[in-house]
Backbone bond lengths (Angstrom), bond angles and torsions (degrees), N, CA, C in turn:
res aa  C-N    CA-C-N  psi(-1)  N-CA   C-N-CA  omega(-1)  CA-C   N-CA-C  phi
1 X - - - 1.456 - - 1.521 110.01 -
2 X 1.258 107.81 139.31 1.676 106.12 -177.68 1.521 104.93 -107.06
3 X 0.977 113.93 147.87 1.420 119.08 154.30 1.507 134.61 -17.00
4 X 1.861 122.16 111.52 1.686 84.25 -169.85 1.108 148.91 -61.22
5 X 1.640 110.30 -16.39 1.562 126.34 -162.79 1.573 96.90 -83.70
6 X 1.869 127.86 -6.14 1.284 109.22 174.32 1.661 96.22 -113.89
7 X 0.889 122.26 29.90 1.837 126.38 176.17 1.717 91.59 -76.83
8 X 1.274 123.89 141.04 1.407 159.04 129.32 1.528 139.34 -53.19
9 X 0.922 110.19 115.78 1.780 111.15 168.37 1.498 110.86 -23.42
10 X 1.432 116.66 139.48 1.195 91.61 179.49 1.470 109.88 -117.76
11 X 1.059 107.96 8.89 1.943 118.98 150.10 1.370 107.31 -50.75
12 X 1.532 98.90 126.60 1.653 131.24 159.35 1.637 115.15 -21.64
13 X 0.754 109.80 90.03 1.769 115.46 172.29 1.423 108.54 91.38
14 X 1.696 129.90 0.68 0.966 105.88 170.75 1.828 129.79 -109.56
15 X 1.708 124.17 155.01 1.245 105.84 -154.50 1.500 94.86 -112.24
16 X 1.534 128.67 31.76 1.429 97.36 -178.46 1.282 123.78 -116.42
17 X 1.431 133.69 -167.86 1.347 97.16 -145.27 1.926 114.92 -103.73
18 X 0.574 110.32 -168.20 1.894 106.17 -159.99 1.203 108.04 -99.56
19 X 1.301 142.46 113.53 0.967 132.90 176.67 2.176 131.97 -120.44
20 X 1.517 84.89 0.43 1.786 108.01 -176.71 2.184 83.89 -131.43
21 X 1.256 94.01 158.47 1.400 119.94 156.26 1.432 122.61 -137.82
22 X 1.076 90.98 138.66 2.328 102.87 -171.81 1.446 83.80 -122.85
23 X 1.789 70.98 129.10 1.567 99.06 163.17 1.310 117.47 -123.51
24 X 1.251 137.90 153.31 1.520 129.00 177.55 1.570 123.59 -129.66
25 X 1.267 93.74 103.38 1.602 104.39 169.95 1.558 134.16 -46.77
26 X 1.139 116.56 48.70 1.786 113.29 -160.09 1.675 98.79 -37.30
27 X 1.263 113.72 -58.28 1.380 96.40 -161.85 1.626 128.48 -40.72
28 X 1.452 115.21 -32.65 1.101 133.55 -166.30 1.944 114.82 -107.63
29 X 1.608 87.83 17.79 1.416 106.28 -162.62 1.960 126.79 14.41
30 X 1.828 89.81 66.03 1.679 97.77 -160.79 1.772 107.76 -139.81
31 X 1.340 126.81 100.10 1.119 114.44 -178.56 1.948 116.34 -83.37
32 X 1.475 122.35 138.81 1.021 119.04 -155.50 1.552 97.56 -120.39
33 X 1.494 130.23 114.46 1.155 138.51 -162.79 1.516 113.34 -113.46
34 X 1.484 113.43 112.99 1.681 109.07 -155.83 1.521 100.04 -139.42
35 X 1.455 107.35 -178.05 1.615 89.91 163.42 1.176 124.81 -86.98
36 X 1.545 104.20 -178.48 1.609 123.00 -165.74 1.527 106.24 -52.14
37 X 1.582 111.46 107.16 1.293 123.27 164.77 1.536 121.23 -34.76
38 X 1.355 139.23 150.79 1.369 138.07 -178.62 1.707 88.73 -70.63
39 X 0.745 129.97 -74.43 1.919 118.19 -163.22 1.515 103.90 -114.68
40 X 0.991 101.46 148.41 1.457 128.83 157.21 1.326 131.25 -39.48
41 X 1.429 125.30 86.54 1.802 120.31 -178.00 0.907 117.37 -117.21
42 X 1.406 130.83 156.69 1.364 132.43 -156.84 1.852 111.09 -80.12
43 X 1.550 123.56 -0.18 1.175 116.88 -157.17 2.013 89.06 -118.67
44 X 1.411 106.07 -4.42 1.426 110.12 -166.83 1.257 92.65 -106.55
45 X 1.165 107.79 148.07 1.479 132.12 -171.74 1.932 109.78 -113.19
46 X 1.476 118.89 93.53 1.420 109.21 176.16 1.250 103.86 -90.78
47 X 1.740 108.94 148.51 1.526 134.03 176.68 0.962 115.64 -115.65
48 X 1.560 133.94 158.09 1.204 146.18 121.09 1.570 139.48 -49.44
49 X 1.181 122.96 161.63 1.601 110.14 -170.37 0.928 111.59 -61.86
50 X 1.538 125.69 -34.69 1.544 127.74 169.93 1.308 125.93 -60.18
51 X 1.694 113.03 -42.40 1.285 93.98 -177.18 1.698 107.06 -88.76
52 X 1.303 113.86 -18.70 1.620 100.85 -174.42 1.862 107.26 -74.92
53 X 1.225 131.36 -18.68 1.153 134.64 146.97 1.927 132.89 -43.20
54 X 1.523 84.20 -32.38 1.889 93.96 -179.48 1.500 105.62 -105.92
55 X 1.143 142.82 -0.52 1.077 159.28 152.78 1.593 126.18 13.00
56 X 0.947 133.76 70.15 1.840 118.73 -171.98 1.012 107.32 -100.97
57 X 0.889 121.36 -160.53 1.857 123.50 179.79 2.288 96.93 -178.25
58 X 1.125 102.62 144.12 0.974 109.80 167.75 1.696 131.58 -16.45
59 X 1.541 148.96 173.81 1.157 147.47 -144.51 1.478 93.26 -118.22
60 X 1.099 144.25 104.68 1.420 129.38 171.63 2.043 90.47 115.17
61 X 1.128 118.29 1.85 1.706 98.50 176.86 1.789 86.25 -111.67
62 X 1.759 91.41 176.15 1.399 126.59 -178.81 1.422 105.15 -105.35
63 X 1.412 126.33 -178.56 1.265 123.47 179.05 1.663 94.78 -164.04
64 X 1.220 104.38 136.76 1.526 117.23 -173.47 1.465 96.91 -133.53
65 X 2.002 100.12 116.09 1.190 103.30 175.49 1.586 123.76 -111.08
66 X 1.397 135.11 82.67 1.179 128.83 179.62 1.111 136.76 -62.31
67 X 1.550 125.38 122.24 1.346 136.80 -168.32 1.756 114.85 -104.17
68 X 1.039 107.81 112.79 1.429 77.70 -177.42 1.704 105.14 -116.34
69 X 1.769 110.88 129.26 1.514 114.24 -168.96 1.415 91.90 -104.46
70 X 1.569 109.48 127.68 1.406 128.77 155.93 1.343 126.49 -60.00
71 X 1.133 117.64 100.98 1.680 111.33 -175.57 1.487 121.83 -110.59
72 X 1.687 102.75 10.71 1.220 112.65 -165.90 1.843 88.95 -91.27
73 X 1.372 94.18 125.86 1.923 86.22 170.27 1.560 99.50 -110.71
74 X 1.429 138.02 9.47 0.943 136.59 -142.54 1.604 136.33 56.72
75 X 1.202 129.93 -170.32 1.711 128.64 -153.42 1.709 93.02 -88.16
76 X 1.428 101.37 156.88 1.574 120.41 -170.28 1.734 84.08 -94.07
77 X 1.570 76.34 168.79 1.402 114.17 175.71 1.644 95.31 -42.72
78 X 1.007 113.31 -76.07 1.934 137.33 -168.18 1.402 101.91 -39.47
79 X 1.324 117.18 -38.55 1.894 132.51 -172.93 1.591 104.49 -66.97
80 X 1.346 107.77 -48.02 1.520 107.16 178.32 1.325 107.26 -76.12
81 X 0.945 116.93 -32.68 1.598 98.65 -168.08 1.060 115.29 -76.52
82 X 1.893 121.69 -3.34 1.566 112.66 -145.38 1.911 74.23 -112.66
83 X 1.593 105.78 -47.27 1.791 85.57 161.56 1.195 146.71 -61.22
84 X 1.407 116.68 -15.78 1.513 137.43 156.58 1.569 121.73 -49.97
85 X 1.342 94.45 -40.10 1.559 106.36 -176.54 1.741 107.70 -78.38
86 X 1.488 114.99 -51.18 1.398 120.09 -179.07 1.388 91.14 -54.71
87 X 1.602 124.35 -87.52 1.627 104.37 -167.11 1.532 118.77 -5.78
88 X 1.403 107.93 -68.12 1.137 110.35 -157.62 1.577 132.12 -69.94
89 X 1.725 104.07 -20.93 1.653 117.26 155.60 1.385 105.54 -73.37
90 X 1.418 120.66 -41.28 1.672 87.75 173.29 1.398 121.01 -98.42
91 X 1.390 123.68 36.22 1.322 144.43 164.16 1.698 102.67 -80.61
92 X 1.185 101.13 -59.66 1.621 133.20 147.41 0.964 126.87 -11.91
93 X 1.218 126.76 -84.12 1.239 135.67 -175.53 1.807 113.91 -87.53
94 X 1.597 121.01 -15.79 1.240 116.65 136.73 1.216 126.79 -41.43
95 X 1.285 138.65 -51.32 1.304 136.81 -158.32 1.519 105.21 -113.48
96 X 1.207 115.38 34.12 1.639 118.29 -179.49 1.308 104.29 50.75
97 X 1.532 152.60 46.89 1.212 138.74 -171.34 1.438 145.78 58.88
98 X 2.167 90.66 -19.35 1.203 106.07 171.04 1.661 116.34 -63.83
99 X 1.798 114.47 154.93 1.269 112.13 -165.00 1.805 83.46 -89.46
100 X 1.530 101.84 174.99 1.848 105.60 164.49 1.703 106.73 -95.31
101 X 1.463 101.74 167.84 1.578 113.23 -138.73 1.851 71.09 -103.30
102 X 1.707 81.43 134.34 1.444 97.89 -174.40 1.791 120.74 -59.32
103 X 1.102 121.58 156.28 1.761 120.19 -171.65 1.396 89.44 -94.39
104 X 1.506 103.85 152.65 1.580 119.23 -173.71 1.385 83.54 -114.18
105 X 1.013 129.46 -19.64 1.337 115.31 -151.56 2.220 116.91 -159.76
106 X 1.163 104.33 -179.58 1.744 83.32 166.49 1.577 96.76 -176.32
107 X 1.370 132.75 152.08 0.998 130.65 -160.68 1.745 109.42 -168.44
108 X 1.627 118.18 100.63 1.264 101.79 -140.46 1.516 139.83 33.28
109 X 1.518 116.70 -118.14 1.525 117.82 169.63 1.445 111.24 -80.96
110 X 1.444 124.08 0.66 1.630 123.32 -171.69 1.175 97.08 -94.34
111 X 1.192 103.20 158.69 1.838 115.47 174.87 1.757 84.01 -145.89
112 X 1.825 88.46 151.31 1.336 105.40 170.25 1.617 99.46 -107.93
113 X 1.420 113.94 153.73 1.569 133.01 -162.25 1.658 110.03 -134.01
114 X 1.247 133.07 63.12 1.655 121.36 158.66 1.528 91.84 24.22
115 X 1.448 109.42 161.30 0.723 118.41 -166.74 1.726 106.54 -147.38
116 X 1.561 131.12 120.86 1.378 125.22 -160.48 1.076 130.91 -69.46
């Protein structure tokens, strides 16, 4: 099995690179066209934009094309700050409110600490 991002069309003479996989349900006479599967199996069929775009399938089947749109862009501005803030009350309220005792010093992972 290769890697997916170097998987191939798997149409006859062509080299580019795969980005949907078709699979076909005989029983239900329905091929289901989605994205690029995590690995490579011998019963899955990977495409290119071209060919998963030209796509037919037999006289009497269905074809199910799954898209899947990412809408996650990750957390807003407002998200960090509101976890920024918790850390820091229960940073807080760990240490009784007291602040930590300032570094005199730093030395790789060592820090030097006043001393009481």
């Amino acid at each position: 099995m290769r890697k997916s991002n170097s998987r191939r069309c798997s149409r006859a003479s062509c080299t580019n690179a795969a980005i949907k996989t078709l699979t076909y349900i005989y029983s239900d006479s329905t091929a289901v066209l989605g994205p690029l599967s995590t690995y490579a199996e011998p019963h899955n069929y990977d495409l290119c934009s071209l060919h998963s775009e030209r796509l037919t399938v037999p006289v009497g089947w269905s074809v199910i094309k799954e898209e899947i749109i990412d809408h996650n862009t990750g957390p807003s501005e407002e998200d960090l700050m509101a976890i920024a803030n918790a850390v820091r009350e229960v940073a807080n309220t760990e240490t009784g409110g007291k602040t930590m005792q300032p570094e005199l010093g730093r030395r790789g992972h060592l820090r030097v600490l006043p001393s009481n």
